[in-house]
N, CA and C atoms as a LAMMPS dump frame, in Angstrom:
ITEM: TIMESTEP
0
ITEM: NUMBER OF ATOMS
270
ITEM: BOX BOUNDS ff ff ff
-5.0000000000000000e+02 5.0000000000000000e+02
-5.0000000000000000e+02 5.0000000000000000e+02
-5.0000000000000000e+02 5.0000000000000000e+02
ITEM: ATOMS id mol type element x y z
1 1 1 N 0.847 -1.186 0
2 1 2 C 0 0 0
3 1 3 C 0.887 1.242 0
4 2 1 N 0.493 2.118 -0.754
5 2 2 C 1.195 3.443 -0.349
6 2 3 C 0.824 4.444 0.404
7 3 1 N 1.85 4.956 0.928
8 3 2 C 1.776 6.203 1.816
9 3 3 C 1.085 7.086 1.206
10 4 1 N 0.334 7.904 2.539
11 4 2 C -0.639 8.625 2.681
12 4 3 C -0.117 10.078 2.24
13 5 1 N -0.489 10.44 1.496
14 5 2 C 0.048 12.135 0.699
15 5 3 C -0.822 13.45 1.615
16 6 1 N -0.156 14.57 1.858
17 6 2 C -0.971 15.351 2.344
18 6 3 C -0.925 16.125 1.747
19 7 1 N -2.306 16.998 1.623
20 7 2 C -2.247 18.033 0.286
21 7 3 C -1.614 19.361 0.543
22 8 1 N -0.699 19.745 0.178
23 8 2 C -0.453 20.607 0.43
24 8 3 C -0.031 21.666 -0.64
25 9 1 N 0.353 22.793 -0.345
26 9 2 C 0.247 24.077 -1.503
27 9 3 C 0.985 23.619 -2.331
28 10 1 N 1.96 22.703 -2.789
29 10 2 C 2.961 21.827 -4.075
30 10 3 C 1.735 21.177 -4.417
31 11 1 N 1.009 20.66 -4.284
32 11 2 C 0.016 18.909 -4.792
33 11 3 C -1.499 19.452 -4.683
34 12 1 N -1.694 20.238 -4.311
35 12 2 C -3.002 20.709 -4.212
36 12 3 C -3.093 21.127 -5.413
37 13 1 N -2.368 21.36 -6.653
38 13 2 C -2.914 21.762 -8.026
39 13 3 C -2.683 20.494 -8.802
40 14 1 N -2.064 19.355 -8.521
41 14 2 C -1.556 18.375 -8.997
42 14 3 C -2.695 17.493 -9.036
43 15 1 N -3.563 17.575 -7.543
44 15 2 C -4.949 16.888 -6.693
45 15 3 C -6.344 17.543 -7.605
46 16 1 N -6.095 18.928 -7.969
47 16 2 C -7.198 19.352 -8.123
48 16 3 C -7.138 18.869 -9.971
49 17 1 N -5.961 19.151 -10.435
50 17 2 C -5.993 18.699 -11.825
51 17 3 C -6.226 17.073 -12.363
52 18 1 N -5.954 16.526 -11.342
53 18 2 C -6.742 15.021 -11.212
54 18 3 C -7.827 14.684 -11.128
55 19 1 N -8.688 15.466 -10.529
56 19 2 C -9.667 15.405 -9.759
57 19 3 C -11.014 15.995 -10.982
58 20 1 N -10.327 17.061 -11.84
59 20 2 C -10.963 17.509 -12.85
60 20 3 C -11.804 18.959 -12.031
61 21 1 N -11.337 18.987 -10.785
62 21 2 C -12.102 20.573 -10.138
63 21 3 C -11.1 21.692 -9.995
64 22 1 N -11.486 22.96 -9.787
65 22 2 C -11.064 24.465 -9.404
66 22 3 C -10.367 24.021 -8.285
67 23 1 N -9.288 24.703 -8.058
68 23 2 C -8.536 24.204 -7.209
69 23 3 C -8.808 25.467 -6.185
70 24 1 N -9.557 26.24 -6.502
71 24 2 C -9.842 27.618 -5.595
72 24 3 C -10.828 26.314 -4.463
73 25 1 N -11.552 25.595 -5.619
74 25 2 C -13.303 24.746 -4.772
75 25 3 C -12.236 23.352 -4.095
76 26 1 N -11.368 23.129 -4.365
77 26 2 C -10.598 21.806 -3.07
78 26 3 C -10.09 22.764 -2.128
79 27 1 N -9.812 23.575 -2.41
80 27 2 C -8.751 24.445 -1.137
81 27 3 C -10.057 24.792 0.194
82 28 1 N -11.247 25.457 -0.732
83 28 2 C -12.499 25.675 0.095
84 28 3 C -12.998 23.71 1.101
85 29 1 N -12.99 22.722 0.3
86 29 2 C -13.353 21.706 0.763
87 29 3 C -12.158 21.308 2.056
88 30 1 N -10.964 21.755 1.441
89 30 2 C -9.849 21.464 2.59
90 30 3 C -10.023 22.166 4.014
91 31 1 N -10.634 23.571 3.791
92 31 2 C -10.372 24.708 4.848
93 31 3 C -11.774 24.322 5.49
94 32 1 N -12.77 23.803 4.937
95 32 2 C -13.728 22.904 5.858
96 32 3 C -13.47 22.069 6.127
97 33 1 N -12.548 21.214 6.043
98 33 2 C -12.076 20.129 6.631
99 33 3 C -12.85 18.548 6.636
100 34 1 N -13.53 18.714 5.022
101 34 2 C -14.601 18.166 3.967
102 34 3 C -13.05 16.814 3.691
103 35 1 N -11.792 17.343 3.073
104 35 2 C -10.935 16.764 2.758
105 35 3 C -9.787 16.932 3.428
106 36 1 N -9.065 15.511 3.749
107 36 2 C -7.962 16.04 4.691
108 36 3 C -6.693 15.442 4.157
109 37 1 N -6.95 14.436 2.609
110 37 2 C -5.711 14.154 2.36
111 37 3 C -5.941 13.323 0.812
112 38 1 N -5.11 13.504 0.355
113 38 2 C -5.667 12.775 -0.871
114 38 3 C -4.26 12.102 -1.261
115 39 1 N -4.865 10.884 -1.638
116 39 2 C -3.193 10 -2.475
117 39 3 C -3.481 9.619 -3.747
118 40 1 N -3.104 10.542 -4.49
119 40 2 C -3.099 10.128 -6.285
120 40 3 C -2.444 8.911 -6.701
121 41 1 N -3.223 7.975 -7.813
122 41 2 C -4.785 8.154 -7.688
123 41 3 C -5.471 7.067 -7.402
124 42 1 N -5.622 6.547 -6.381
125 42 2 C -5.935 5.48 -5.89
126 42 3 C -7.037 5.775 -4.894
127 43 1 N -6.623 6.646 -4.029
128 43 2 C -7.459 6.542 -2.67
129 43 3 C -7.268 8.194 -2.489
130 44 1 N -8.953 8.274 -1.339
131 44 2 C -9.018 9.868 -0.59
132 44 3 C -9.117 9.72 0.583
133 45 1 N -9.123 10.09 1.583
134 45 2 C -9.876 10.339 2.829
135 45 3 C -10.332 11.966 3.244
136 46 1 N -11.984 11.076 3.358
137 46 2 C -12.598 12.362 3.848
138 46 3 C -13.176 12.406 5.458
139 47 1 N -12.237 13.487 6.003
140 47 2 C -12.787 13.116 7.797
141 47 3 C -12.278 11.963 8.117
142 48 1 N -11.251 11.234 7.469
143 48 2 C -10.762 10.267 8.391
144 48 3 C -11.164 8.891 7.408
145 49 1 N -12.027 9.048 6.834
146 49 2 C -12.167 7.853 6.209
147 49 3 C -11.871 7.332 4.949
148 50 1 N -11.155 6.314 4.942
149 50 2 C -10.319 6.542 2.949
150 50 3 C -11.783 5.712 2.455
151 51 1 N -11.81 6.257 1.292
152 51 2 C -12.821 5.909 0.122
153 51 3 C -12.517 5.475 -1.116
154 52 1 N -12.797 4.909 -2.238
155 52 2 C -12.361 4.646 -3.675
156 52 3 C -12.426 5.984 -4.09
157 53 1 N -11.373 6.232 -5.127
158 53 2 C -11.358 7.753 -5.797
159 53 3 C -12.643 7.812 -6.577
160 54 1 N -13.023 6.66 -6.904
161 54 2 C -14.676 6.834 -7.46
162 54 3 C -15.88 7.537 -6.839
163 55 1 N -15.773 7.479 -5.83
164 55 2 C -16.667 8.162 -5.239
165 55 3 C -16.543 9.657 -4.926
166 56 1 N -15.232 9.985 -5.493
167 56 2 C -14.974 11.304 -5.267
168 56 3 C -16.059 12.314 -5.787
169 57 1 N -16.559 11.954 -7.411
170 57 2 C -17.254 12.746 -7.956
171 57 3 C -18.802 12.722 -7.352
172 58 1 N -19.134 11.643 -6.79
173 58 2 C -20.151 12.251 -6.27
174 58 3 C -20.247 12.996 -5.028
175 59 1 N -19.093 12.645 -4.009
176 59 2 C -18.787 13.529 -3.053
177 59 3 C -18.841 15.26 -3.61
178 60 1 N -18.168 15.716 -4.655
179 60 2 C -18.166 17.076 -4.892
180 60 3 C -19.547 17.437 -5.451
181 61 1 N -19.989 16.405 -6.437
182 61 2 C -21.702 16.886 -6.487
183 61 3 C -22.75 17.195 -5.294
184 62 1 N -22.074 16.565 -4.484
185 62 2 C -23.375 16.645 -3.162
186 62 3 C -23.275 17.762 -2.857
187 63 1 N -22.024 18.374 -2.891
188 63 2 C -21.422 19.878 -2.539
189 63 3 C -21.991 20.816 -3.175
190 64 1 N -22.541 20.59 -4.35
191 64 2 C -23.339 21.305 -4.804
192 64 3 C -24.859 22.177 -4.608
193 65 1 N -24.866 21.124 -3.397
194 65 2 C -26.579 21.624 -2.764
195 65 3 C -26.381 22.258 -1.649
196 66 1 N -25.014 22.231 -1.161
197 66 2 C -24.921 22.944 -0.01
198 66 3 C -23.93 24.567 0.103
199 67 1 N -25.016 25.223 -1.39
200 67 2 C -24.453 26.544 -1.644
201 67 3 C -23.004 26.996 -2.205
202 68 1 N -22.556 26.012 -2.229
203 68 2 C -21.167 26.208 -2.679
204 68 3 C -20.785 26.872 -4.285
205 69 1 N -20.048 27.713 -4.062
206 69 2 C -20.261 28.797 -5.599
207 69 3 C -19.749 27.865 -6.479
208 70 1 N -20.225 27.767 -7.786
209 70 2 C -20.081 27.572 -8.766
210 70 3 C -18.669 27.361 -9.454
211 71 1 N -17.71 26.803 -9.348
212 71 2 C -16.572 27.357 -10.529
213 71 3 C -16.356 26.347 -11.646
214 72 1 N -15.615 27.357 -12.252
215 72 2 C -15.36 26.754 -14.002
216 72 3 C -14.898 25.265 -14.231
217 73 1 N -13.97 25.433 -12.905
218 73 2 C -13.655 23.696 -13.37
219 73 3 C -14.644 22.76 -13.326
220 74 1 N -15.644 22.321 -12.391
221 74 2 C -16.066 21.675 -11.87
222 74 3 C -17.951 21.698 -13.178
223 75 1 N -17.476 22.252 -14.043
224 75 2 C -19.146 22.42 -14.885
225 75 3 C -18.778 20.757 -15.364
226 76 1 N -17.929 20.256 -16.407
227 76 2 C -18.042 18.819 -16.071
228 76 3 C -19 17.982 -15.679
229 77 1 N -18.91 18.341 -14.255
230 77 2 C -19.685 17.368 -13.084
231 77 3 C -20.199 17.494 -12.932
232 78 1 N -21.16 18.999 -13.467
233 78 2 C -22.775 19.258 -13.054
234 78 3 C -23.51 18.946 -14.5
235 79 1 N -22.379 18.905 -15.448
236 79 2 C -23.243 18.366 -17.05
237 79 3 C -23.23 16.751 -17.109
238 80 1 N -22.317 16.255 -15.993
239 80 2 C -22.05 14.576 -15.991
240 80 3 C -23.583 14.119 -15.181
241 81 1 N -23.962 15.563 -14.332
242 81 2 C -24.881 14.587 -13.33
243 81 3 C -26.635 14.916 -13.778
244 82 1 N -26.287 15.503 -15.099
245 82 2 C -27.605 16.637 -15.622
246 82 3 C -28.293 17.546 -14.767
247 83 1 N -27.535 18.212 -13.827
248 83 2 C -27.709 19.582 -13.129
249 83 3 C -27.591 21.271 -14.068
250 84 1 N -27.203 20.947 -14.93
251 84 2 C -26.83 21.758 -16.442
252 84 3 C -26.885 21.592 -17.207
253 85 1 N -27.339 21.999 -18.454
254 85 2 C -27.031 21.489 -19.983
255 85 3 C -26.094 22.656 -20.581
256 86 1 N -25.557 22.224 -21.539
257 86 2 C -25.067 23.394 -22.375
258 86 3 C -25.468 24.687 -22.515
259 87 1 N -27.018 24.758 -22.692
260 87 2 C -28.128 25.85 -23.143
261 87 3 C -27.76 26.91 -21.837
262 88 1 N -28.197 26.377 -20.352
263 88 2 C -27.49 27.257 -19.521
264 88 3 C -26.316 27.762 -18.852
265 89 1 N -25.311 27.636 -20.075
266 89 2 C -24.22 28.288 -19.725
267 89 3 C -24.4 29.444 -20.456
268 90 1 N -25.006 29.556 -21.514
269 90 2 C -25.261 31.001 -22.113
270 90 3 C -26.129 31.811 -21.701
């Protein structure tokens, strides 16, 4: 198994470019303490608990209902989950 990576200001753009999100919206999930470590790309832990990186994307969709602003990276995942279509980005 490999060692546990902690995200930090080097890997936090490395994490977020993996991840396919705004790295402004992981830094926000980090400083809530939503995410506390991520090991590319195999495994996350959120709050303590490691998860399949698969489940990551729906973890950040859920984030979506709980007001969290919008950013560019992350449209993807709201056109992956049909929360958006194309039509309303214009």
């Amino acid at each position: 198994m490999k060692p546990k990576v902690e995200l930090n200001l080097f890997n936090r753009t490395e994490a977020s470019a993996y991840l396919g999100v705004d790295r402004g919206y992981l830094n926000f999930l980090i400083e809530q303490g939503e995410i506390t470590e991520i090991q590319l790309p195999f495994r996350s832990s959120f709050k303590g608990r490691r998860i399949p990186k698969k489940s990551i994307d729906e973890f950040i969709d859920r984030g979506m209902s709980f007001g969290i602003e919008q950013k560019e990276g992350i449209n993807h995942l709201l056109k992956k989950y049909n929360i958006i279509s194309d039509e309303d980005e214009h």
